[in-house]
C-alpha positions as CSV (number, residue, x, y, z in Angstrom):
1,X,-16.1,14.1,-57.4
2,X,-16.6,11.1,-55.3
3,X,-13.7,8.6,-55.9
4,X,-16.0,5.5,-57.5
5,X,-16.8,7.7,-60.4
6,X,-14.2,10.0,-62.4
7,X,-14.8,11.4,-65.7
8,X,-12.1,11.2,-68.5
9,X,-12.4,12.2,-72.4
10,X,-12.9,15.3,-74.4
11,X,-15.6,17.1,-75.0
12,X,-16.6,15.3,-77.8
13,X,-16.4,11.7,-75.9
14,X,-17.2,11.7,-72.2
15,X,-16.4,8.2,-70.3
16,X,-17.6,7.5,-66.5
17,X,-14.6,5.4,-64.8
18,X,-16.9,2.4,-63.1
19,X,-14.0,1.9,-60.3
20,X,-11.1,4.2,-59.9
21,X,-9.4,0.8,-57.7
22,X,-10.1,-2.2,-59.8
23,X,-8.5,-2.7,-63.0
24,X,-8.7,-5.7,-65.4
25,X,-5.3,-7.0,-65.5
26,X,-4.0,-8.4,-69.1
27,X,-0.8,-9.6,-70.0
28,X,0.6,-9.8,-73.5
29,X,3.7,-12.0,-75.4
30,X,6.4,-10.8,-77.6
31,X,7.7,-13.9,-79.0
32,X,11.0,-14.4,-81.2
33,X,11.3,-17.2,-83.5
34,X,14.5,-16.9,-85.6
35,X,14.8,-13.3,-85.3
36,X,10.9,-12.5,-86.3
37,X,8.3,-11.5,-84.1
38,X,4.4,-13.3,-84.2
39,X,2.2,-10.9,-84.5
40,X,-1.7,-11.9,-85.2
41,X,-4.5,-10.2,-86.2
42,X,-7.7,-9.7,-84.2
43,X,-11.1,-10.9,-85.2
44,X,-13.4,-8.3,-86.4
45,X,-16.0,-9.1,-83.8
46,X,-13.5,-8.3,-81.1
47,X,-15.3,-5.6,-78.6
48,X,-11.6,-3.5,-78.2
49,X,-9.5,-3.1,-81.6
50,X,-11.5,-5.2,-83.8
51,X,-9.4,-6.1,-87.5
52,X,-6.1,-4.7,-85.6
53,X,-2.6,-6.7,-85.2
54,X,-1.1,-7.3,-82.3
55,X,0.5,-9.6,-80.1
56,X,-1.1,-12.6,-78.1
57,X,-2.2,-12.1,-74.7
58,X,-5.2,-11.5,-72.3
59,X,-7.1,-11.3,-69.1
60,X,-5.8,-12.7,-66.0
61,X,-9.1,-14.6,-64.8
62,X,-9.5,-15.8,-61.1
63,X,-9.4,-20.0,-62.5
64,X,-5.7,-19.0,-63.5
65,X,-5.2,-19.5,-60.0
66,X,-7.8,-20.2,-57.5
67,X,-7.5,-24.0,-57.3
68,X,-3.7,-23.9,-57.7
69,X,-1.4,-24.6,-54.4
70,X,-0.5,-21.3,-52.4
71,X,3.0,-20.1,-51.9
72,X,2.6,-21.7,-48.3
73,X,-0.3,-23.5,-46.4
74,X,-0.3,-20.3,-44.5
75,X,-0.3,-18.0,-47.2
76,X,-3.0,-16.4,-48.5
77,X,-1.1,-15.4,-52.1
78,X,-0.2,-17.2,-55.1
79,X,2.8,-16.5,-57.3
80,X,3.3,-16.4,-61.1
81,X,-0.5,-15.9,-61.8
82,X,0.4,-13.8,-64.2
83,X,2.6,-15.4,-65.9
84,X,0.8,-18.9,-66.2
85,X,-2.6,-17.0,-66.9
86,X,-0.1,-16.0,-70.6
87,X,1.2,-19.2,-70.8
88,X,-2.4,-20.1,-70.9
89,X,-3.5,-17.5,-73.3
90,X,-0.7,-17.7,-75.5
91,X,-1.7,-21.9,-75.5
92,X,-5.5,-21.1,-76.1
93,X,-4.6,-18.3,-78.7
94,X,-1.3,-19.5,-80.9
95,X,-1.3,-23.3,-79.9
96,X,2.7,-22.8,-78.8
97,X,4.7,-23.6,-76.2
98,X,7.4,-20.7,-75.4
99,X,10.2,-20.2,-73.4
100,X,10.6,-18.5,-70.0
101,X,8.9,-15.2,-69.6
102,X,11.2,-11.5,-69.5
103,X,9.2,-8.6,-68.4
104,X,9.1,-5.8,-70.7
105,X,7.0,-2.9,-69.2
106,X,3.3,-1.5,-68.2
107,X,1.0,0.4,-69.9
108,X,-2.5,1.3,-68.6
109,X,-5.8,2.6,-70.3
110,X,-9.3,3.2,-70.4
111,X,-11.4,0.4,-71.9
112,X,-14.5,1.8,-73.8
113,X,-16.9,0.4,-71.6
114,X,-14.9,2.4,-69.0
115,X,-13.1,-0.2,-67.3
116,X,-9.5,1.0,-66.2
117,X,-6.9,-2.0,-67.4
118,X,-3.6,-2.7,-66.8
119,X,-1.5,-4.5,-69.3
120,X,2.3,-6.0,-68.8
121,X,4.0,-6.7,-71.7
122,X,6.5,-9.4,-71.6
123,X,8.9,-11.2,-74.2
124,X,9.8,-15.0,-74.8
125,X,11.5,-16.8,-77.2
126,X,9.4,-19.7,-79.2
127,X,10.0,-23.5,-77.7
128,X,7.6,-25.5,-79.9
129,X,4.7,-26.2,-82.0
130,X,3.4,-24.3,-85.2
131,X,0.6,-21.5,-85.3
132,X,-3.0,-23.0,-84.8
133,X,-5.3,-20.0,-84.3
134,X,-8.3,-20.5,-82.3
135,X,-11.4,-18.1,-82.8
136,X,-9.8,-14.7,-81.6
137,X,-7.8,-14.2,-84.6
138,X,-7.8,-14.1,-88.3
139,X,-4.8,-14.7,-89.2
140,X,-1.1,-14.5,-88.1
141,X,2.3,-13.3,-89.6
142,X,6.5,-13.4,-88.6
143,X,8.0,-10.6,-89.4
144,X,10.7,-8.9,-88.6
145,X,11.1,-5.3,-87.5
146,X,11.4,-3.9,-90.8
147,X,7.8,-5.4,-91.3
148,X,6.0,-4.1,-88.8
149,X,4.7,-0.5,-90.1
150,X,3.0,-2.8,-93.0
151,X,0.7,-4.1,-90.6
152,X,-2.1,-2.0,-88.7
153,X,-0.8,-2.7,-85.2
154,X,-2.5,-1.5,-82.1
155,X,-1.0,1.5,-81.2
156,X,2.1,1.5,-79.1
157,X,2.7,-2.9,-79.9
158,X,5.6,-1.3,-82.4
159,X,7.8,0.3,-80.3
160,X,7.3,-2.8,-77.5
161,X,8.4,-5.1,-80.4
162,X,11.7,-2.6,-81.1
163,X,12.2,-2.0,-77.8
164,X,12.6,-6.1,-77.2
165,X,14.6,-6.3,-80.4
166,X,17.1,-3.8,-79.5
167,X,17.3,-5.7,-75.7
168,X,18.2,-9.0,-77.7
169,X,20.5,-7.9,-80.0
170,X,22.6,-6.0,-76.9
171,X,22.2,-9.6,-75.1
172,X,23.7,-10.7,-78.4
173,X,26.6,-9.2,-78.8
């Protein structure tokens, strides 16, 4: 099979992979206010997990960094796209202002349109401001850990949420 197009599924669902080299690359943010986690829930128009809770976070686009300096006049990279492309989602999302970024881990999937993605998962703790959703979500919720199975999270968001709790209490104590 040529290496532009790979199939993946079962038998039942077949997906062509449109590029087995570019991935859309997403970031997400676990923030902790007061020992409780915001988690919001997506709008039911949303293409990927419509009606699902999760965590804010999105796309890295190319105006997250394009007209921004370089690391150097003779460099052709910039740093912390990443990052400030979540700073500006969790902004455009959430309306709040949070505190330095701490990288969690990776996960990868398929999107349904057969795009391959890459998403890093990162935690902060909340600086300022209160909850203004824009039109991506439906609503929004702090809760704690104890909380979270009463909410129909996107698979996998629980365990990133415990696995941050359990690295702040250690840091903690």
């Amino acid at each position: 099979m040529p290496r532009e197009k790979a199939l993946i599924g079962t038998k039942s669902k077949i997906m062509e992979i449109k590029d087995r080299e570019l991935h859309r690359v997403s970031s997400t943010a676990i923030i902790r206010k007061d020992e409780k986690y915001l988690i919001v829930r997506r709008s039911l128009s949303k293409k990927a997990f419509p009606g699902k809770w999760t965590v804010p976070g999105g796309g890295l686009e190319v105006d997250d960094y394009i007209n921004l300096p370089k690391a150097s006049l003779s460099s052709p990279q910039w740093y912390f796209a990443v990052e400030k492309s979540l700073m500006r989602e969790v902004m455009e999302e959430v309306g709040l202002e949070v505190g330095k970024f701490n990288y969690l881990c990776s996960l990868t999937f398929i999107l349904p349109n057969g795009t391959p993605s890459v998403v890093l998962s990162y935690y902060c703790d909340w600086k300022l401001g209160e909850v203004k959703l824009n039109e991506e979500n439906i609503d929004y919720k702090w809760v704690n850990c104890s909380e979270l199975n009463d909410y129909d999270l996107i698979e996998g968001i629980v365990d990133e949420i415990k696995m941050v709790d359990k690295i702040l209490n250690q840091k903690e104590s």
